[in-house]
C-alpha positions in Angstrom: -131.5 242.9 -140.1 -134.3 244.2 -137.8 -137.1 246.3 -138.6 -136.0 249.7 -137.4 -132.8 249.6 -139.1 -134.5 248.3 -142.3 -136.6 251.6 -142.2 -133.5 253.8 -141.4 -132.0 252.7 -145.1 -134.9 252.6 -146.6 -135.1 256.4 -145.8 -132.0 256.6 -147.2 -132.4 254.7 -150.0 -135.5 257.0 -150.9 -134.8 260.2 -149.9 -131.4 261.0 -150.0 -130.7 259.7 -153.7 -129.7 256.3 -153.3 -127.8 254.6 -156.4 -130.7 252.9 -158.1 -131.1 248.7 -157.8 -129.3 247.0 -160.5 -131.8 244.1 -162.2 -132.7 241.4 -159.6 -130.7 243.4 -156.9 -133.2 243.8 -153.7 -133.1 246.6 -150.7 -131.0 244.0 -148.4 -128.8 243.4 -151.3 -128.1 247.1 -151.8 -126.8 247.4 -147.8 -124.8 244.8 -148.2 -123.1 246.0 -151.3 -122.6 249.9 -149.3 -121.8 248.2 -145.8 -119.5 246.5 -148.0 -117.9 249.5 -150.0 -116.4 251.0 -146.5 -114.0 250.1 -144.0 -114.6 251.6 -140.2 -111.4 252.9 -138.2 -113.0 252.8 -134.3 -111.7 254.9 -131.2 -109.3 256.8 -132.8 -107.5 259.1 -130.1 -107.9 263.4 -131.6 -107.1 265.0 -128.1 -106.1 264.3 -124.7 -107.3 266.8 -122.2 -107.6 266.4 -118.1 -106.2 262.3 -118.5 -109.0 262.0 -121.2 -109.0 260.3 -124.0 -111.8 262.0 -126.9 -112.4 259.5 -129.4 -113.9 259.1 -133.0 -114.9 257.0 -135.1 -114.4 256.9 -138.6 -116.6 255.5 -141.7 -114.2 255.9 -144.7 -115.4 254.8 -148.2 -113.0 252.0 -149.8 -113.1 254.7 -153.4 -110.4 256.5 -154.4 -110.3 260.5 -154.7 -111.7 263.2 -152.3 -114.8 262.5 -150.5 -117.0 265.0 -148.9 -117.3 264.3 -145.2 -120.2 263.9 -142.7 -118.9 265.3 -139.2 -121.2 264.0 -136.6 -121.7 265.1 -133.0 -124.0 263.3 -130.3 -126.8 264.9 -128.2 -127.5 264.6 -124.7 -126.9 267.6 -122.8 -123.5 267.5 -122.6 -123.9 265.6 -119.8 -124.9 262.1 -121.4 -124.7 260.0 -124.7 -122.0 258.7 -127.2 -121.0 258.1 -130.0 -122.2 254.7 -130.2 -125.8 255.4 -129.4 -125.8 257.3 -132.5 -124.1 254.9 -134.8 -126.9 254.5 -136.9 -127.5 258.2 -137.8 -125.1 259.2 -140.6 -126.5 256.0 -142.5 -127.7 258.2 -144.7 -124.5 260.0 -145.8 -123.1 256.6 -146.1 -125.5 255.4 -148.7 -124.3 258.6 -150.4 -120.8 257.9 -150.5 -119.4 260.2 -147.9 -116.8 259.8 -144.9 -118.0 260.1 -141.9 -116.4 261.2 -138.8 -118.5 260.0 -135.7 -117.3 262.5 -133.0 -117.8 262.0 -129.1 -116.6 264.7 -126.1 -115.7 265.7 -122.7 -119.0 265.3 -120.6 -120.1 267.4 -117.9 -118.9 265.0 -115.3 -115.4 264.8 -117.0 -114.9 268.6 -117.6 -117.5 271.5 -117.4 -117.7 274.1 -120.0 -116.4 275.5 -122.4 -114.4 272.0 -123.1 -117.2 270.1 -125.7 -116.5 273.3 -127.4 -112.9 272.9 -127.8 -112.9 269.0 -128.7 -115.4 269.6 -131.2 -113.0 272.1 -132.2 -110.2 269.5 -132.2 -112.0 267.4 -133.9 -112.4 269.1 -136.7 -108.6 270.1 -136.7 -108.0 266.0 -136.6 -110.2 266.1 -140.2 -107.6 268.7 -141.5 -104.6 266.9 -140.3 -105.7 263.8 -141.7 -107.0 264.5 -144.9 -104.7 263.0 -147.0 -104.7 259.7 -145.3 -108.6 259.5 -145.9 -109.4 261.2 -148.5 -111.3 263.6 -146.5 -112.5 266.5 -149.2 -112.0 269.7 -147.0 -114.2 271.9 -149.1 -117.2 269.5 -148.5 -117.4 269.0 -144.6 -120.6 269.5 -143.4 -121.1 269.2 -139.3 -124.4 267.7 -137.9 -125.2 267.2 -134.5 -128.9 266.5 -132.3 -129.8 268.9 -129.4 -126.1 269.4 -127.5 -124.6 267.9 -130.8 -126.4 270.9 -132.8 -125.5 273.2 -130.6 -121.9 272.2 -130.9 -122.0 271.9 -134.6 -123.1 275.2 -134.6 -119.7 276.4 -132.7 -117.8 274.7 -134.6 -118.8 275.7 -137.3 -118.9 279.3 -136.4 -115.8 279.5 -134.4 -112.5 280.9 -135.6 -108.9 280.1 -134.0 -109.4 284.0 -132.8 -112.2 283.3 -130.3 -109.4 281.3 -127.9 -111.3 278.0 -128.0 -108.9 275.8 -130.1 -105.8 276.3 -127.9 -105.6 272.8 -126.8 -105.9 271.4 -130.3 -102.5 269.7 -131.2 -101.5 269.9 -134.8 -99.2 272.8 -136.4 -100.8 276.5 -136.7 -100.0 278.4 -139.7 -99.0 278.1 -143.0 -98.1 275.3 -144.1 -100.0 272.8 -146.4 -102.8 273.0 -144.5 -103.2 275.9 -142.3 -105.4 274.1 -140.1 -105.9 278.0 -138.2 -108.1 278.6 -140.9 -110.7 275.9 -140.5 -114.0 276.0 -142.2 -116.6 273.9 -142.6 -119.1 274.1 -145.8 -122.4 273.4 -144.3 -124.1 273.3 -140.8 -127.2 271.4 -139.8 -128.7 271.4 -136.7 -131.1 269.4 -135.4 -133.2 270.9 -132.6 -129.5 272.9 -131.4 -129.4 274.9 -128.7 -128.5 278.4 -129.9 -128.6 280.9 -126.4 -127.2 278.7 -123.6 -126.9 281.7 -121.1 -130.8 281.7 -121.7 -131.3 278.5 -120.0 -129.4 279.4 -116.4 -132.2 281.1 -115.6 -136.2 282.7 -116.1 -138.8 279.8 -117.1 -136.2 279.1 -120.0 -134.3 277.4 -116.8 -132.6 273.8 -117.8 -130.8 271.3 -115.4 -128.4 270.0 -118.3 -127.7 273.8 -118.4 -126.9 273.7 -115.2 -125.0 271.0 -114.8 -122.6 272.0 -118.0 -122.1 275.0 -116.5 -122.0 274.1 -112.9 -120.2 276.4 -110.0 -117.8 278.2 -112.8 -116.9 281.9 -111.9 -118.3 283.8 -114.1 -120.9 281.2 -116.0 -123.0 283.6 -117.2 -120.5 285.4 -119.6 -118.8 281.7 -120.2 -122.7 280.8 -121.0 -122.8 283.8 -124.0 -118.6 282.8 -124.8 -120.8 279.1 -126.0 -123.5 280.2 -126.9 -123.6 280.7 -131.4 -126.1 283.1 -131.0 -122.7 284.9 -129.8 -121.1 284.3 -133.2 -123.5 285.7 -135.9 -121.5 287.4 -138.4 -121.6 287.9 -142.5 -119.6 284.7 -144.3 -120.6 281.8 -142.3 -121.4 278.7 -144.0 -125.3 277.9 -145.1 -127.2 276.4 -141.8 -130.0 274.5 -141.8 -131.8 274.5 -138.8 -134.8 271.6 -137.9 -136.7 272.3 -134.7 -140.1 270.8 -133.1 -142.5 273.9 -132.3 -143.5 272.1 -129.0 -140.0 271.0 -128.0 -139.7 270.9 -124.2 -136.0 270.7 -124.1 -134.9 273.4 -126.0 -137.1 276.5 -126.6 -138.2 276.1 -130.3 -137.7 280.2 -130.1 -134.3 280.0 -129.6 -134.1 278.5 -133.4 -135.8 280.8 -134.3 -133.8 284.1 -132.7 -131.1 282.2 -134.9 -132.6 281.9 -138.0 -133.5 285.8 -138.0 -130.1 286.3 -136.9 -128.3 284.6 -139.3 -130.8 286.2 -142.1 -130.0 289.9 -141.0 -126.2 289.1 -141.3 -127.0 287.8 -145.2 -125.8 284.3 -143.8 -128.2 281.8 -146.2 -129.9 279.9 -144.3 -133.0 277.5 -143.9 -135.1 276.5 -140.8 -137.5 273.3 -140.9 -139.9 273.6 -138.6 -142.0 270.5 -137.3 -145.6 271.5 -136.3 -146.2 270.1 -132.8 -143.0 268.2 -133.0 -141.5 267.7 -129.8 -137.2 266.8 -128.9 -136.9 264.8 -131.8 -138.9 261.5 -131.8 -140.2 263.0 -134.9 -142.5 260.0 -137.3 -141.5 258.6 -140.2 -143.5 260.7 -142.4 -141.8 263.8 -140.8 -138.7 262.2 -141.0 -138.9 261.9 -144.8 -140.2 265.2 -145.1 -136.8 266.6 -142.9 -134.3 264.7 -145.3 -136.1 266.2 -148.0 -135.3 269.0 -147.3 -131.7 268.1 -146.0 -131.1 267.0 -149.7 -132.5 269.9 -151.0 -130.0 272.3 -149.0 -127.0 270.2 -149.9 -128.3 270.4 -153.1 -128.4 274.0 -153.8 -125.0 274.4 -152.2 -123.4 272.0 -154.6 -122.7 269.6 -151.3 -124.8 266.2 -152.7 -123.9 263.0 -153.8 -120.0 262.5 -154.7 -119.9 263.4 -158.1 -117.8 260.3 -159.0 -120.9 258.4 -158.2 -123.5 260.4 -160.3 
């Protein structure tokens, strides 16, 4: 096991409320006994749009009953990453007993905006679908994401089948024994998320990931704000926890903040964790603890922690 993924669980295994070590039992012996309590479903196909094929992958505890579920979106400007770069990142949840859903998404050079927004949509339609077959607990999903990835677990988190963004989801609509058109998620955490993308088509706020999402669309400047969750403050959305670098050069550490106020004036609860001089992630260890801490703290007060099987 090399030394960065050692550190990753041991993070875990100290911040997040790791089972305690049985007599004699050591740190590598505890991640072989959780890699060992789950079985991984790779690739699965949740929507084909344009001849593409979105994928996911799944991390799905070998317990029986209900488990609260980890959905996890990539960063990278919509125009780069995967899902497999960020394999490691839910470890965390995983030493916690949840599922995991490990989502990737139409890039920029496949299809331009708004379709991230719909497959994350989809994706989370797929979780409904399937929740019986996993043991996916639907009143515990909470929906992650880093940079791009926060921004779209923000919308879809925030979404509702009203705002014409989850048309190309397959699955049945309405009732039924899971009326999937009434999708909701109970937590959102974003980590350095963008929030206004209309802001960054323009002005010193200007971005070429931006640019490139949006590209030569008609209209991209009201599509921008359609994208944009900023867009989508309302009373009743889930709690959101928002973690942003005050120097971030990527995405304008105001922009978390304009959503944090937002959110607060609609009586959304809500939480921001700010890094002093932090920059795009690439945050150090010590501010890495100090983030999780306060991750477990949030799922804490909204009764989202460990499974309670396992307490």
């Amino acid at each position: 096991m090399n030394k960065r993924r050692c550190s990753i669980w041991l993070v875990a295994a100290l911040v997040l409320g790791a089972a305690p070590l049985a007599r004699g039992q050591t740190l590598p012996d505890r991640f072989v006994q959780v890699a060992g309590s789950y079985r991984v479903v790779s690739n699965v196909t949740y929507l084909t749009a344009n001849n593409y094929e979105s994928k996911l992958d799944l991390y799905v505890p070998r317990a029986d009953g209900p488990r609260p579920v980890l959905m996890y979106i990539h960063g990278g400007g919509w125009t780069q990453g995967s899902k497999e770069s960020s394999a490691l990142t839910p470890l965390p949840f995983l030493e916690m007993g949840w599922a995991v859903v490990n989502v990737e998404y139409r890039l920029a050079r496949v299809s331009l905006a708004p379709a991230a927004v719909e497959d994350c949509r989809c994706a989370l339609r797929w979780i409904y679908r399937n929740a019986k077959e996993f043991n996916f607990d639907l009143d515990r999903i909470v929906v992650t994401g880093h940079s791009s990835g926060g921004h779209l677990a923000l919308t879809t988190g925030m979404l509702s089948s009203r705002d014409g963004l989850d048309y190309l989801c397959p699955g049945d609509r309405g009732p039924g024994p899971v009326n999937t058109d009434e999708m909701k998620v109970a937590a959102m955490v974003s980590w350095y998320g963008i929030t206004d993308v209309a802001e960054l088509l323009s002005g010193p706020s200007r971005r070429a990931y931006a640019e490139a999402w949006l590209g030569n669309l008609p209209d991209r400047e009201a599509l921008a704000k359609r994208v944009s969750p900023l867009s989508y403050v309302r009373s009743g959305l889930p709690p959101t926890l928002l973690i942003h670098g005050d120097a971030d050069p990527v995405v304008p550490y105001s922009q978390a903040v304009r959503m944090s106020q937002a959110l607060e004036r609609a009586g959304v609860p809500q939480e921001m964790v700010t890094v002093p001089g932090g920059g795009h992630g690439g945050f150090s260890d010590q501010e890495n603890i100090r983030i999780y801490a306060a991750i477990r703290a949030f799922l804490a007060r909204h009764q989202l922690g460990r499974n309670s099987s396992d307490d």
